[in-house]
Structures are given as structure tokens and as C-alpha cells.
N, C-alpha and C positions, 0 to 999 in steps of 0.2 A: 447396537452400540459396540467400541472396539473392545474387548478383554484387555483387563489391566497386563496381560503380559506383553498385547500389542503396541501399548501405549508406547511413546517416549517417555525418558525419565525427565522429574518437574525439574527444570534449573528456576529458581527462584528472580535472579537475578534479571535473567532474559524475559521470564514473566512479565518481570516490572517494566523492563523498555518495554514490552509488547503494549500492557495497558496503556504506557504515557504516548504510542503511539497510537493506538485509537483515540485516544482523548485526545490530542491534535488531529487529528480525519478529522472528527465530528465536530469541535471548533472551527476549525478551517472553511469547513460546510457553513458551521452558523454564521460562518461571517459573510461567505457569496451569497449564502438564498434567505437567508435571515435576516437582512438591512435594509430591505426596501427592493422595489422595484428600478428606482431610477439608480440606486446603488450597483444593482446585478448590470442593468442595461446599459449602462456606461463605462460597465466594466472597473467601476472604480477597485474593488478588492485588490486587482493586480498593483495598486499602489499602493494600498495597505501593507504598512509596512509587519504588523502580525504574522500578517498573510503571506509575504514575502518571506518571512523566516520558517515560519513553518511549510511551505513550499518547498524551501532550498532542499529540504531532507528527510522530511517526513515517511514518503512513501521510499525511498531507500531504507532507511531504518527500518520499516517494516516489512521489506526483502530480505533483509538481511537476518532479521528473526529467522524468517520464513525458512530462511535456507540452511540456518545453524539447528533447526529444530529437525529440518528433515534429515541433517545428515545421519542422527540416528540412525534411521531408519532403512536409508540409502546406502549405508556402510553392514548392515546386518541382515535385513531381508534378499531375498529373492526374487528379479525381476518381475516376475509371476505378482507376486504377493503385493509388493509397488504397485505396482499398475490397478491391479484391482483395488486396493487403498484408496489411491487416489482418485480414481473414478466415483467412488463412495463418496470421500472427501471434500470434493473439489468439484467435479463434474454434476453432480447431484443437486448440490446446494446450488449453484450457478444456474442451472436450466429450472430449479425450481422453484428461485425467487425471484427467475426472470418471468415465468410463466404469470406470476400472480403479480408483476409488475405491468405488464401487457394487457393482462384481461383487465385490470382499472382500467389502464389507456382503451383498450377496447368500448370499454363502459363509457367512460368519459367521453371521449369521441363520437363514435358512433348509435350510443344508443340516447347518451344522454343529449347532446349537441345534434343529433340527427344525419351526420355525415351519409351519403352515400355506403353502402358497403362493397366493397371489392375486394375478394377474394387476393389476389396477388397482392395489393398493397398490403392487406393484414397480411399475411405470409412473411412478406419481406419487412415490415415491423417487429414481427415476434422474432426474427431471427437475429434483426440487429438490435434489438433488445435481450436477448439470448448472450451475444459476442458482445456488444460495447455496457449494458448496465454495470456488470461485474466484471470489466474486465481486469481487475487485479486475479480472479480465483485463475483465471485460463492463464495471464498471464505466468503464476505462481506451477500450473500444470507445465507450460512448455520450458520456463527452466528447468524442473524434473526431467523433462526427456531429452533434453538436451545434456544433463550431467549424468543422467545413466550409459550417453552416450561415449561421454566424456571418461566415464567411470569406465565402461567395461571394453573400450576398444582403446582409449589412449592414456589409462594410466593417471586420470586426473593431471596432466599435464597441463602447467600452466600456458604455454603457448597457445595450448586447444584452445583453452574458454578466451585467450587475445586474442586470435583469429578469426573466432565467430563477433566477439565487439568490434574485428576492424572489418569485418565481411557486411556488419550489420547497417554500416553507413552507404551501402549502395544497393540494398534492397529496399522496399517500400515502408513508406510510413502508414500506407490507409489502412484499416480497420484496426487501427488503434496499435500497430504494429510499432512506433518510435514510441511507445509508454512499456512494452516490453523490453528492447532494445536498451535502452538506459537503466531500465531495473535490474536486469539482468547479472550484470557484474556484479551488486551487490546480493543477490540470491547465492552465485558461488562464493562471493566472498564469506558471508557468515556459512555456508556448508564449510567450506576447506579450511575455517578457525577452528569448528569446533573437530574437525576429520582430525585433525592434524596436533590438536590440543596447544595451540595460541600460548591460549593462558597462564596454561605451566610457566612457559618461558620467562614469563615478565616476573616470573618469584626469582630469578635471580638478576634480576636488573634494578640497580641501587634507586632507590624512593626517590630520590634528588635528583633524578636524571629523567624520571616520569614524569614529575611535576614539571620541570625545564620544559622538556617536550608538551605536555600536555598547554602549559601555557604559550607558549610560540604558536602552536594550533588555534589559540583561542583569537589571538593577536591576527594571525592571519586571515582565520574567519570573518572579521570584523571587517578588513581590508577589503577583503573579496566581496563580502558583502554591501560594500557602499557603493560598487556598480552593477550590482542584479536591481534589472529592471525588465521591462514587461515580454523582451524577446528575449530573456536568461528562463523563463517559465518552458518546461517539455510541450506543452500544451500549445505555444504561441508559436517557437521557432522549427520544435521538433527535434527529429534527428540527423534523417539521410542526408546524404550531397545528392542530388537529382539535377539532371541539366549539367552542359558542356560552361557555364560561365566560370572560371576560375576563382574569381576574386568572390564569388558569392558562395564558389566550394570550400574555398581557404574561411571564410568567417563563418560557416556551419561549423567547420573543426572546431574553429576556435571557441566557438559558444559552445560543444560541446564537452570540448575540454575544462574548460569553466565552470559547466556547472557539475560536471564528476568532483571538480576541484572544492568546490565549496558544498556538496552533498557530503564527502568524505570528513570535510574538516568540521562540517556542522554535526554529523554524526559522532564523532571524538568527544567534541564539547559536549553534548549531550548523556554519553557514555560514560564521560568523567563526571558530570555534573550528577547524575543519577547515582552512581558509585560512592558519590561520595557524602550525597544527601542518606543513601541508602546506608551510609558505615554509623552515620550522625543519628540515627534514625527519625529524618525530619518528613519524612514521605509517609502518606498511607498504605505501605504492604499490600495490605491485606484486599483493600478498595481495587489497588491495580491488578491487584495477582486474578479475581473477580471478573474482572473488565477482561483479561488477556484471556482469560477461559470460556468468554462469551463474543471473543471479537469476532467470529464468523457474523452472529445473527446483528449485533452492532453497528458492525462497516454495510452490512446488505439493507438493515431493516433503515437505517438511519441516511442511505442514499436515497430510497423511495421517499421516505419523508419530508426528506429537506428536498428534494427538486421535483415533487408533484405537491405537499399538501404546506412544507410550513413557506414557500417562498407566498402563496395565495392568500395565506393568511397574517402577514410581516408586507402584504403588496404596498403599504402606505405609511409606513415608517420610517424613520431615518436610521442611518447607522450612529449605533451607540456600543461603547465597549460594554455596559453594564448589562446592554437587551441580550449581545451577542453571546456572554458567559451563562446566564440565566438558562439561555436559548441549549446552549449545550449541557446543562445539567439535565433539564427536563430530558432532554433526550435520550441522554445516557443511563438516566435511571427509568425509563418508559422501555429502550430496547432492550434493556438487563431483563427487565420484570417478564416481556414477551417471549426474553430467551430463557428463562425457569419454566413459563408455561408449557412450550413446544417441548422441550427436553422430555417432560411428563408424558407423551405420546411419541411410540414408538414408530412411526411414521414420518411424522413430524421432525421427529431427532433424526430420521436418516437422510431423509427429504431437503429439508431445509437446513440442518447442521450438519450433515457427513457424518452422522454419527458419534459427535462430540459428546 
């Protein structure tokens, strides 16, 4: 486990997005693999309009933790010391809940279903079980190497981290490459808040001028949000311009201009909406602060769950908002309890949580 002198310091605050952003993952999940069979197959979710909002900005907000936490660390340590961190942290946990995500599918597959065994094919499963199960933790790894690069050859120069988002649009999407690519900006963006110390700033900028602001944002949200539809999803249109057709390169930009636009503005709302839940004290603290200190085992155990065992078991029900919340509590307090367990073994804890 890290020594409390390793750790970062708790910000309380970014806790709380942290948790309210796992607990949109795992709702989000309950509602594609949790509704039924003809629901997943039809792809209905992408019209869910739920689902739609917490798509817009979910897994951006949770870049942008990501990135405000490590700046700690990125700002203090020594490349050395990074790197091996993160290997522990990130690399560890990702090949080792991919491991035990595979040998189910191995089970299931082939011992239990009787499949033929072929050595290359299992090969080539476990590894794109390895790179796409998790790919948030890899993704979360190559922003690190790319801001250390950032960091120690160009000065944190904002140009740098523009030039890799506009270089990013004519490399590949496959292996999951356009879900890094769009997350990316906000990974530096919460590093270079907290590097840089954002927040100070807004103590001298008059209350009435936040609010203004902060509501225009909301307004706008709302706007932008009445035409995300099922090609505004990362997943559906993607990222890159590929291929010489013009008019089909000009509407990738635009989609992806779009959706930065309404990820950024939905993150605000949310920031404020939290802040200010959080000043009223109408929020659970202490539930999220919990959930943010367990989101590793969370986001990994509750991705095996919901897309191997609870879609099989939800195969003949319909979508209902009451099944789909239900769905997400059990879940969240079944991958808590898993993640106390593990913690208990030192193995375990390095293995599967990076040493959390």
C-alpha cells in the first residue's frame, strides 16, 4: 500500500464529483445491460434520454478528477517515482481484473459451452480483454506520459496539449484509440486547474458575475443538448477524419466540436450543482467521499457484472426507471463490500487496487 507521505492530499470536494461520477458509470451501465434484452439489442439506451445526459459528460468529469488528482503528484515527484506509481496503480489493476475477466470468458466458452480450444484465439482474446475491458485505467496511463512529456520538455505549454487534440484527429480510432482522444483534454485540463491553482482566482471575482455565468451555461446546455443524438455519442461516431471525402471530414469536426461543447458545459452544471448542494449540505458527504476511495474496484468489478452476469439475468424484462436505480444500488453496495474485502489482503490490494 502507498505511505501516507505518498499519497495526495484529500480535497474533499473533488471526492465528491469523484463519487457522483461513479455512481453515474454504474447507473448508466444499469440502464444498457440492466433493461432487458430487446432494450440492449435495439440499442434503445442511446435514446434514453438519462442516458443521453449522462453520456454527454460523465466519463470527462471523471478525466478531469483524474487529472486534477494526479497533478499533485506530477508537479512533486520524480519521473522515476511516476512511472513506477503508475504501473502499480494503473497497470496492475488493469491486467489483473482483466485476467479474471477472461478466465470466466475462458470458462464460459470453452469449458462450459464446449467450444473448440485454440490457442491463438485465446491469446488474442485475453489481450483484447487486457486493452479494451478497462480501457479507462490505459487510457488515464497515456495521459500521464504524454503530460510528463508535456511537462518536462515543453513547459506545460498550452499549444503542446492543442496540437496533440488537433494531431489526434488524423490518427486511428481502433483499439479504442477515439475514447482516449476525447478524454484526453479534459485529463489536462483538471491537471493544469489544480497546477496552476484555478480556484484562488474566482475569490476575487464578484458572486454575481459567477452566478450570470454559471447560469448562461446552464441555458446553453440545455440548447445543445436538444440535438445530441445517437451520432453525438464517442462510441457511435468516434473521433478521427479518415478518408479523402471532405464533407464527411468537415461533419466529424463538427460532431466533435459538439460534443467538447456540451461535455464542458454539462461538467460546469454539475460542478456548480454539487458546490452548491455541497455548501446547503443536501448531499451525502460522506457515502460519496466512500465510493471516490473505492472507485477503482467499482468501475472494474461493476463493468464484469453488468456485461457478463447482470444483462443474463435482467434478459426478459423491460426497461423501468425504478428496476434500473434499484439495479444500481445493489451494485454499488455489493462492489463497496468486495472492495473492503480485497483491501484486507495485501495482494489483493496491489493486484486488483494499485495499492489504494
Amino acid at each position: 500500500m502507498l505511505d501516507n507521505a505518498q499519497r495526495p492530499p484529500r480535497n474533499e470536494y473533488i471526492d465528491i464529483v469523484k463519487g457522483v461520477a461513479i455512481v453515474l458509470v454504474v447507473l448508466g451501465h444499469s440502464i444498457q445491460f440492466g433493461s432487458g434484452s430487446d432494450f440492449r439489442v435495439a440499442n434503445l439506451f442511446f435514446s434514453n434520454w438519462v442516458y443521453r445526459i449522462i453520456y454527454s459528460f460523465h466519463m470527462p468529469l471523471f478525466m478531469i478528477t483524474g487529472g486534477f488528482l494526479a497533478s499533485y503528484s506530477l508537479t512533486k515527484k520524480n519521473v522515476v517515482d511516476i512511472v513506477s506509481t503508475r504501473i502499480k496503480s494503473l497497470i496492475f489493476p488493469a491486467v489483473s481484473w482483466s485476467t479474471l475477466f477472461a478466465s470466466y470468458d475462458f470458462v464460459v466458452k470453452y469449458l462450459k459451452n464446449g467450444e473448440s480450444i485454440r490457442f491463438l484465439k485465446i491469446a488474442k482474446s485475453y489481450i483484447k480483454s487486457c486493452l479494451f475491458d478497462l480501457w479507462f485505467l490505459w487510457a488515464m496511463l497515456v495521459c500521464i506520459v504524454l503530460i510528463l512529456i508535456g511537462r518536462y520538455f515543453f513547459k506545460d505549454r498550452i499549444w503542446f496539449y492543442f496540437a496533440i487534440t488537433l494531431v489526434a484527429l488524423f490518427l486511428t480510432d481502433n483499439w479504442n484509440f477515439h475514447l482516449y482522444k476525447f478524454n484526453f483534454p479534459f485529463f489536462v485540463a483538471g491537471y493544469l486547474y489544480n497546477k496552476n491553482n484555478i480556484t484562488s482566482r474566482f475569490k476575487n471575482v464578484n458572486h454575481r458575475k459567477i452566478l450570470m455565468g454559471y447560469g448562461f451555461v446552464v441555458i446553453i446546455y440545455i440548447l445543445l443538448m436538444t440535438k445530441y443524438d445517437y451520432n453525438s455519442f464517442i462510441y457511435t461516431s468516434k473521433y478521427a477524419i479518415i478518408g479523402m471525402d471532405l464533407n464527411k471530414n468537415l461533419q466529424q469536426i463538427m460532431i466533435d466540436v459538439y460534443r467538447f461543447a456540451v461535455a464542458i458545459c454539462g461538467i460546469v452544471v454539475v460542478l456548480g450543482l454539487l458546490y452548491g448542494a455541497k455548501t446547503a449540505q443536501l448531499i451525502p458527504t460522506k457515502v460519496l467521499i466512500a465510493l471516490s476511495k473505492n472507485s477503482l474496484c467499482i468501475y472494474s468489478l461493476s463493468h464484469f457484472l453488468n456485461s457478463r452476469l447482470l444483462m443474463k439475468i435482467t434478459e426478459h424484462v423491460s426497461f423501468r426507471y425504478g428496476l434500473v436505480l434499484l439495479e444500481t444500488f445493489v451494485m454499488l453496495v455489493l462492489t463497496y463490500g468486495i472492495a473492503q474485502i480485497l483491501k484486507k489482503g495485501k495482494v489483493f490490494g496491489v493486484l486488483l487496487l494499485g495499492g489504494r
